[in-house]
C-alpha positions as CSV (number, residue, x, y, z in Angstrom):
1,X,34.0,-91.8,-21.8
2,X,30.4,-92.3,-22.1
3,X,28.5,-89.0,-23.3
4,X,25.8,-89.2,-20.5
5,X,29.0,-89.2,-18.3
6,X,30.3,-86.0,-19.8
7,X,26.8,-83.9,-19.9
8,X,25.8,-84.7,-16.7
9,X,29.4,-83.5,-15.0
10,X,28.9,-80.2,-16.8
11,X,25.7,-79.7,-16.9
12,X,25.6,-77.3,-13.9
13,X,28.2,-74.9,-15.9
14,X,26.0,-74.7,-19.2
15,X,24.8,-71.9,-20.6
16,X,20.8,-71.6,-21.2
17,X,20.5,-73.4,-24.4
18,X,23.4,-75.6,-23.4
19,X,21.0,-76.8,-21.0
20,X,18.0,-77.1,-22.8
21,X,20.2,-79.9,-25.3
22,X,21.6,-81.1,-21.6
23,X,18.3,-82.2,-20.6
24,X,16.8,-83.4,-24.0
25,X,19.6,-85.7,-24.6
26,X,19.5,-87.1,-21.3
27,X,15.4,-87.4,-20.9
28,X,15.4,-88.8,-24.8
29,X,18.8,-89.7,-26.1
30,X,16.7,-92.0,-29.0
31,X,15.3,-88.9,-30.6
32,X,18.6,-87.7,-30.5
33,X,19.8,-90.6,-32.8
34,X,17.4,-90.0,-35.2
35,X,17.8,-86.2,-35.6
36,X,20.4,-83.8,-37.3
37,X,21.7,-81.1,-36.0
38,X,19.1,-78.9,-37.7
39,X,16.0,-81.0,-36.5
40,X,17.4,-81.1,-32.9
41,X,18.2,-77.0,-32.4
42,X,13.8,-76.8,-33.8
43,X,13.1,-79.4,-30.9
44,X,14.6,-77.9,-28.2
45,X,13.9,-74.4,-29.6
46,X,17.5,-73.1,-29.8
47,X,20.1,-72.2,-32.9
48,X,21.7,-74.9,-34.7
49,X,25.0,-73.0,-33.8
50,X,24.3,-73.9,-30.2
51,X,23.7,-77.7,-31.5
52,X,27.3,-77.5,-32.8
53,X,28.9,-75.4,-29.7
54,X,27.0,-77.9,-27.4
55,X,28.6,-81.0,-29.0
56,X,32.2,-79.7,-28.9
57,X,32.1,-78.1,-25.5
58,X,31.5,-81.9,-24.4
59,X,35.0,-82.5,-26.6
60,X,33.7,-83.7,-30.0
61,X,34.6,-82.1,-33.0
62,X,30.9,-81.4,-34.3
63,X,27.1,-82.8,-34.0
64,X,28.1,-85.7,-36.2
65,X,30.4,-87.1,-33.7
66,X,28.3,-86.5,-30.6
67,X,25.5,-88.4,-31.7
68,X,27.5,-91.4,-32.8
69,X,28.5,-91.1,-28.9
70,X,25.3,-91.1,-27.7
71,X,24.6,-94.1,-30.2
72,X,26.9,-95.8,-28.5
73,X,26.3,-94.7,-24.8
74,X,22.6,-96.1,-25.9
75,X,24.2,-99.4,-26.5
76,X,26.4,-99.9,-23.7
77,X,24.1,-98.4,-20.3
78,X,21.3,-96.4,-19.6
79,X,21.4,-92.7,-19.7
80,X,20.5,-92.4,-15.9
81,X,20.3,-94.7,-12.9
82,X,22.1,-92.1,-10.6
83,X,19.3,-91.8,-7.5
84,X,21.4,-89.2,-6.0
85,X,18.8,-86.5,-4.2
86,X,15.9,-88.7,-4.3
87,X,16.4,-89.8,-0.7
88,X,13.5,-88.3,1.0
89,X,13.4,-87.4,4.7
90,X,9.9,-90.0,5.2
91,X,11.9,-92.9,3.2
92,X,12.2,-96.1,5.8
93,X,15.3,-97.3,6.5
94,X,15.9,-99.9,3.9
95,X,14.5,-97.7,1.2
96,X,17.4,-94.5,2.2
97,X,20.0,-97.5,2.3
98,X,19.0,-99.2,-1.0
99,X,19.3,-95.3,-2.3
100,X,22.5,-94.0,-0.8
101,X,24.3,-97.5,-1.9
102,X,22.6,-97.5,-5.8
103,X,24.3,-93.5,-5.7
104,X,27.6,-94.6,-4.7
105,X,27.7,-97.6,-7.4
106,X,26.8,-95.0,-9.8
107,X,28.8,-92.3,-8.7
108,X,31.9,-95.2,-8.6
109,X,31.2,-95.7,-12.2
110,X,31.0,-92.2,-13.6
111,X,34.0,-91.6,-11.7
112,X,35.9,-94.7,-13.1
113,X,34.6,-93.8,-16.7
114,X,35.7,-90.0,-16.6
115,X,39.6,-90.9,-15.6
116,X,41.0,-92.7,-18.5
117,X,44.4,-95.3,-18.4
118,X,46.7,-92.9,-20.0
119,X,45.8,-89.8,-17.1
120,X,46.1,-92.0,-14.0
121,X,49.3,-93.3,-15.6
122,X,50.8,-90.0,-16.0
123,X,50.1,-89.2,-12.2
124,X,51.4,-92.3,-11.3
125,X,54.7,-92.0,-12.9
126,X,55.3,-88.2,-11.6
127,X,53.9,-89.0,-8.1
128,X,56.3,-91.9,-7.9
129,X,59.5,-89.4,-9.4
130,X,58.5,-86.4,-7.3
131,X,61.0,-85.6,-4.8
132,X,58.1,-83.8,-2.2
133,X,54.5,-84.2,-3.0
134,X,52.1,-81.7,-1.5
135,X,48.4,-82.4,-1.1
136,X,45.6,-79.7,-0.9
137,X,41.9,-79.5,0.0
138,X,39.7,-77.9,2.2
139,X,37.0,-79.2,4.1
140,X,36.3,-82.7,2.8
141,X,38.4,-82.6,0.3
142,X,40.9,-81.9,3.0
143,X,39.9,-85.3,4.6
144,X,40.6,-86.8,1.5
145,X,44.3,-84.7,1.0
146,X,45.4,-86.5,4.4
147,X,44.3,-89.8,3.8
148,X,46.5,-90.0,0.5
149,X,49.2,-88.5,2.2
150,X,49.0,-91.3,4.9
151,X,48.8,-94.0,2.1
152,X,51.7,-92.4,0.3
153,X,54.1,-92.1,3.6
154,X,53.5,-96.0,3.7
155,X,55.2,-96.2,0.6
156,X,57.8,-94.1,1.6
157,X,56.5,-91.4,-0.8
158,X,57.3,-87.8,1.0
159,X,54.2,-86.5,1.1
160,X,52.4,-83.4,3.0
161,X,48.4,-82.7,3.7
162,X,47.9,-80.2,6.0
163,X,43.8,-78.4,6.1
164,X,45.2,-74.7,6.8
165,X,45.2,-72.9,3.6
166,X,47.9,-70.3,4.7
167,X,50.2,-73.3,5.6
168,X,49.3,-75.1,2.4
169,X,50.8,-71.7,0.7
170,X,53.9,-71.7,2.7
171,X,54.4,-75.1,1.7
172,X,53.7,-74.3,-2.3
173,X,56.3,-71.4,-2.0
174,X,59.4,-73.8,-1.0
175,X,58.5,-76.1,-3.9
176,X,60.5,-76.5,-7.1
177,X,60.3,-78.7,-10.8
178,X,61.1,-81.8,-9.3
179,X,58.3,-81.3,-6.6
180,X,54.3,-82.2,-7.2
181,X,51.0,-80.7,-6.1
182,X,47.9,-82.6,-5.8
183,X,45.2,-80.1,-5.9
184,X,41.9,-82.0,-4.3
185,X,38.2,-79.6,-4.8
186,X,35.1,-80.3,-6.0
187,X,33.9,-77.1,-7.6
188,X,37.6,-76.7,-9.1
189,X,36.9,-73.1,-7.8
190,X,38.0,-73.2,-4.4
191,X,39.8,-70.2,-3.5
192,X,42.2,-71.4,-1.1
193,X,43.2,-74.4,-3.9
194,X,43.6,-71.7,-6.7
195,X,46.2,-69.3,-4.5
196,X,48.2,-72.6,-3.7
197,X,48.0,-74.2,-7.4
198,X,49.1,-70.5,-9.0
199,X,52.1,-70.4,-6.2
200,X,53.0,-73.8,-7.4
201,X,53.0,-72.9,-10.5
202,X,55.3,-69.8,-10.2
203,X,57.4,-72.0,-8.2
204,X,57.7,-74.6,-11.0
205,X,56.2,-77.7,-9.7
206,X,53.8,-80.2,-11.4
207,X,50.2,-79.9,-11.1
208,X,47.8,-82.7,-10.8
209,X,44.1,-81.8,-10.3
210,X,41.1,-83.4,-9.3
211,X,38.0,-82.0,-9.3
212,X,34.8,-82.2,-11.7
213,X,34.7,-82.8,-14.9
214,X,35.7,-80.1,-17.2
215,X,38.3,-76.5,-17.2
216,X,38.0,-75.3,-14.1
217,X,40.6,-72.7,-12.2
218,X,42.3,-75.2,-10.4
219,X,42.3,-78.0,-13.6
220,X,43.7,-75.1,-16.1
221,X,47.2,-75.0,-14.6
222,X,47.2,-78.5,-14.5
223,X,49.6,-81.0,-16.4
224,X,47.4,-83.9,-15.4
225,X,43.8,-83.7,-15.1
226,X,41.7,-86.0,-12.9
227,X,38.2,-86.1,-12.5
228,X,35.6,-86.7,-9.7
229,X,31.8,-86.8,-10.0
230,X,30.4,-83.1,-8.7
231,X,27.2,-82.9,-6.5
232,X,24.3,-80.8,-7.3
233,X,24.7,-78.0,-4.2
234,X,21.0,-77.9,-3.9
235,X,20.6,-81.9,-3.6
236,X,22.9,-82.8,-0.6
237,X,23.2,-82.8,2.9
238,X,26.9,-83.1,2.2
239,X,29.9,-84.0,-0.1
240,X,29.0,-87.6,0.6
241,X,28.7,-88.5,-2.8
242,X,31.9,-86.2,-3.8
243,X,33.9,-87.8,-1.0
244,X,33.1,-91.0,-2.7
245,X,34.5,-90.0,-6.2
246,X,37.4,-88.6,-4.9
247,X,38.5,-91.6,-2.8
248,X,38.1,-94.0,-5.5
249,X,40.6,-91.9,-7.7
250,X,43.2,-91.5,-4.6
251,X,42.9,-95.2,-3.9
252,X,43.4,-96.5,-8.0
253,X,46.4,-93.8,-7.6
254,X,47.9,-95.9,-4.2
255,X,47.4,-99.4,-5.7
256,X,48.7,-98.6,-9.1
257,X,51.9,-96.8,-7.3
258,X,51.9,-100.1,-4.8
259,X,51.7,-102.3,-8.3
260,X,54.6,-100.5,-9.6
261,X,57.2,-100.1,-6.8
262,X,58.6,-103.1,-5.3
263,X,60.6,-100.9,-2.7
264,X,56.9,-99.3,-1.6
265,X,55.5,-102.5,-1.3
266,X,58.5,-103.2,1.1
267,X,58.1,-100.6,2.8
268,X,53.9,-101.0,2.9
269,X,54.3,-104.8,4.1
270,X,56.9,-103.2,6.8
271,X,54.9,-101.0,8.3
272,X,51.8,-103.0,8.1
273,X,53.7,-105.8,10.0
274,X,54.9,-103.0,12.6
275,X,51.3,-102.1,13.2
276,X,50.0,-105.5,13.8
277,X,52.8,-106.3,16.5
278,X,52.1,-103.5,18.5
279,X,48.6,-104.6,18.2
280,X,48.9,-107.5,19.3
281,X,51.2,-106.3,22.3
């Protein structure tokens, strides 16, 4: 996972001089290669404990190791090409669409970067075993709970999404181990997600979570941790961005479950053929 990937999905949870290395590494990631740990805590004007905090809050075991990331995050892209916020309400029309579709592309490929083989795997194999899989969101992550569920039922996955947070709780108190919960939320703070995650978990079912990068309340009971890109609150409209991330992780979830189940894709070519001849009638 590239380190401009990781800093910039935490970098609204940082502390003060968290931040301060946040944004120096991102505005001038080639002073970064050429500093130690030392040199880089007198630039930004913080400790050279913070240096080493920084670096293994972002999961490497010390400076050393960061900045041979960043090396290499030099190499393979540039540190920012998200436009994300920029779209301005006197853009024309082309300008706002040339924006909103360079966001998407990048917020597609921090999103594909932040979920790694082995994770989507995992979720794929205990999705595909679970004997009742519920999905929970709220709002527009609700959207996105109900439009997996609908993908899943096509592959004759039981599957439940409903938007209510008191039914979503009813539901997570039948569960048991052989059952799976989906938790969908941005923030990873949602209220309503926690209370159904924590029943879940005292009624033994397996958590999946998907929300930004980093421990959050919903990801820390999880078994399998997925990520989507977050959204700066103060630079939206709305979750257009976040709905975006989400949907590309639901969707390489469906077509890796489709690859691996010849009875789903039975079942997904059925009712696909069912719908088109009552179209066509």
């Amino acid at each position: 996972m590239s380190a401009f990937v990781k800093i910039k999905a935490v970098k609204d949870n940082l502390s003060a001089s968290e931040s301060k290395l946040a944004a120096f590494t991102l505005d001038s990631p080639g002073a970064v290669r050429d500093l130690s740990s030392q040199e880089l805590a007198n630039v930004v004007g913080v400790s050279q404990s913070s240096v080493v905090k920084f670096a293994q809050k972002l999961g490497y075991k010390g400076y050393p190791a960061f900045k041979l990331a960043v090396i290499d995050a030099l190499n393979r892209e540039a540190p920012d090409t998200q436009l994300h916020g920029q779209i301005a309400l006197n853009d024309s029309f082309d300008t706002m669409a040339d924006k909103l579709v360079a966001s998407k592309i990048s917020v597609l490929n921090e999103t594909r970067s932040l979920n790694d083989r082995v994770m989507i795997e995992a979720a794929v194999e205990r999705l595909k075993n679970a004997r009742r899989i519920l999905l929970c969101g709220v709002g527009g992550s609700a959207l996105v709970s109900k439009d997996f569920a609908y993908k899943l039922q096509k592959l004759g996955i039981a599957a439940m999404a409903e938007g209510d947070g008191h039914v979503q709780l009813a539901m997570a108190a039948t569960l048991s181990k052989d059952d799976v919960v989906l938790a969908i939320s941005e923030s990873g703070e949602t209220r309503e997600v926690v209370n159904v995650v924590e029943e879940a978990v005292r009624s033994q079912a397996t958590i999946i979570s998907l929300t930004r990068y980093g421990d959050t309340p919903v990801s820390h009971h999880a078994s399998i941790t997925l990520y989507s890109v977050a959204e700066q609150r103060a630079a939206r409209l709305s979750s257009i961005l976040a709905k975006t991330s989400q949907e590309l992780v639901i969707d390489m979830l469906f077509i890796a479950l489709t690859q691996s189940s010849r009875s789903g894709r039975k079942l997904l070519e059925k009712t696909n053929e069912v719908v088109s001849r009552f179209r066509r009638g």
